[in-house]
N, C-alpha and C positions, 0 to 999 in steps of 0.2 A: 063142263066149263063154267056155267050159271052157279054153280054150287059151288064153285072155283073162286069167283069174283066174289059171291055172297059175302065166304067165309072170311075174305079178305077187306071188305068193306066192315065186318061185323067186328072185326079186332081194332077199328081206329077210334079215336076218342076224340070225340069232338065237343068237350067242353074246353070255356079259354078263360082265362084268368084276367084279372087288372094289369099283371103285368105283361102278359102276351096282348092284350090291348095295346099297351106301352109301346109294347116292340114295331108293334105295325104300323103304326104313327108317328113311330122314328121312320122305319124303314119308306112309307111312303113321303115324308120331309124330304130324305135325303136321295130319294128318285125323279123330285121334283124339281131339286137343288142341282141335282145333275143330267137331267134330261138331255140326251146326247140328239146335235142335229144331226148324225149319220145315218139315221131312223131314216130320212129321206132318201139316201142313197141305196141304203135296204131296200125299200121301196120299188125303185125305180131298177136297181142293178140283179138279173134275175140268177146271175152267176155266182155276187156275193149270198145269196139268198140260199144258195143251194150250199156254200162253205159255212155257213153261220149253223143251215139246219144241221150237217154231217158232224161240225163242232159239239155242238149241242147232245147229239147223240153219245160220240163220244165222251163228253163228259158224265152224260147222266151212266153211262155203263161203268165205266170207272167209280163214280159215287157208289153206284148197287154194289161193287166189289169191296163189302166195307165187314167189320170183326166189331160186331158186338159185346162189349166188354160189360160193362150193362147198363141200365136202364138210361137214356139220353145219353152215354159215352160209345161211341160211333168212331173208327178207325181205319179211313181210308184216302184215296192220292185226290187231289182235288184237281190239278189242271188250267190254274184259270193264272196265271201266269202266260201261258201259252195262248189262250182268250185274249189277254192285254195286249201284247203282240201281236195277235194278228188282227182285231179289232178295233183298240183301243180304249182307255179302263171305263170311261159311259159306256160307250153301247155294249163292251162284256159283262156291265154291271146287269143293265138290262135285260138283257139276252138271257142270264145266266140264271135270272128267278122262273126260268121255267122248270130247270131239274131241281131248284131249288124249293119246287111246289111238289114235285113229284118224289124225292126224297121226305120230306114233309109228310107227306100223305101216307105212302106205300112202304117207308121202312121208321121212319118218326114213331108212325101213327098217332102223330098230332097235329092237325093242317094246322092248328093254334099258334105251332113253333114253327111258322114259316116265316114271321116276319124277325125272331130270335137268328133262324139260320142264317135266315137269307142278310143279316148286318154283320153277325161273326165269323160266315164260311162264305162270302162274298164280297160284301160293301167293304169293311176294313180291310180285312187282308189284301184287297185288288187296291184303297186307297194308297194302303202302305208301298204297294210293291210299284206303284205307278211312283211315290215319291223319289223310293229308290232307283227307281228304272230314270225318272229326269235329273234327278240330282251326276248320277252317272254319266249320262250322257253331257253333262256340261263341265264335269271335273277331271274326267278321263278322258285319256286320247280317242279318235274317231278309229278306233280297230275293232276288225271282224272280232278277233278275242274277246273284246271287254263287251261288245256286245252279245255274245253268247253266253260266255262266262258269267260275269254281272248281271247285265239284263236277264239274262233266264234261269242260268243255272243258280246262282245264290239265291237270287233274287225269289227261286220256285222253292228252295228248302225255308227261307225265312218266312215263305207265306203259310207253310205249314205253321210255324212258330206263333205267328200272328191269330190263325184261326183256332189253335188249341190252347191257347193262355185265355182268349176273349170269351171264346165257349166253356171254358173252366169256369169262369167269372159269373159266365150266368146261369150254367147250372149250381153252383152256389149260392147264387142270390135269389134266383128262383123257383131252385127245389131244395132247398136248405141241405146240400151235397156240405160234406165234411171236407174239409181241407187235405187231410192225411192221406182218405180215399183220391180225391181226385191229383194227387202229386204220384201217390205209388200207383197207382192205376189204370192213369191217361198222361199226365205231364212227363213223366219220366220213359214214356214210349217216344218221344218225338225225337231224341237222335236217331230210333231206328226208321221211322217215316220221310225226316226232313233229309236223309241222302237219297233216297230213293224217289221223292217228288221233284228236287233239285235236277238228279239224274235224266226221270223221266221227260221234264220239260228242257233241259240241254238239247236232247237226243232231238225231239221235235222241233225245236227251231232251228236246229243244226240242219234235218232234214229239208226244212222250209225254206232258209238261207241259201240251202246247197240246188233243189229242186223249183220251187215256188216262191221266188223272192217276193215276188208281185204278190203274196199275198199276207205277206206282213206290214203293218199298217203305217211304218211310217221309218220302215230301214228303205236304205237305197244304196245300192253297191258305187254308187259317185261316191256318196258320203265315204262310207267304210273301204270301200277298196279301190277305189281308184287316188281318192283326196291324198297325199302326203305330205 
């Protein structure tokens, strides 16, 4: 087991660059910027505490289930759609750089590119999907459909969309990746991920909806199914 961990600690690289400096300095700006007061209710709620850790878990096992195409292109369902929902996009942003340290570390093997990850497989994609997620809820009718639909189900395949164009971008800028490789390579894979993430997180808030209303952070069956 010791020989185990060794080996595993021995393949990570821990040198960091000017621009994974960069990234960490964005990314702690923009955790400052959005510092969620729900941290309190975490706190205090021992119930939420225990859904937030099971989330968590589930997400980082989902992250490990990922296809290495190669070196920093990484292809698998992210989940955090479904975070939004039942947290809200602060405190999922939050929450969500813990597997975002632990992918980093243990399949990256660059803790360097934790604050790269954690802005283009977290922070944006979650800001984007929370834009859409409000915009929706104030242009569309109050129905259970458009909130599963829209709210989760689209809403989980374009965050795919979001975090593989942003992470294209910066493995171009920061490993001087070619454009041709990263289009045939990793862009042109995302219609077959973004049904299957869309899919996935439908299914879960459908569950949630149907099971666990109360644990979605800001649905209310007044709203959606009783209101007409």
């Amino acid at each position: 087991m010791w020989d185990f961990w060794a080996n595993r600690f021995a393949q990570i690289e821990w040198d960091i660059s000017p621009l994974q400096c960069l990234s960490l300095f964005l990314l702690a700006l923009w955790i400052y910027a959005i510092w969620p007061e729900e941290l309190q209710q975490v706190l205090k709620n021992k119930g939420l505490q225990w859904r937030l850790l099971l989330t968590l878990i589930v997400v980082n096992t989902l992250w490990l289930l990922n296809a290495s195409i190669q070196v920093g292109l990484h292809l698998h369902f992210l989940g955090i759609v479904t975070c939004l929902l039942m947290f809200g996009w602060r405190l999922a942003t939050v929450a969500l750089l813990l597997p975002s340290a632990f992918f980093s570390v243990f399949v990256l093997k660059q803790p360097a590119e934790f604050g790269a990850f954690s802005l283009f497989a977290i922070a944006i994609p979650l800001f984007c999907a929370f834009v859409l997620y409000s915009r929706s809820y104030h242009l569309f009718p109050k129905h259970i459909f458009v909130f599963i639909f829209v709210g989760a189900f689209i809403n989980a395949g374009l965050s795919t969309v979001f975090h593989q164009f942003s992470w294209a971008f910066w493995l171009w800028w920061s490993m001087d990746y070619d454009w041709g490789v990263l289009i045939d390579n990793y862009l042109m894979l995302i219609p077959l991920l973004a049904f299957p993430e869309a899919l996935l997180n439908g299914m879960a808030v459908t569950l949630l909806v149907v099971y666990q209303p109360q644990w979605l952070f800001d649905y209310s069956d007044r709203e959606y199914l009783w209101r007409k």
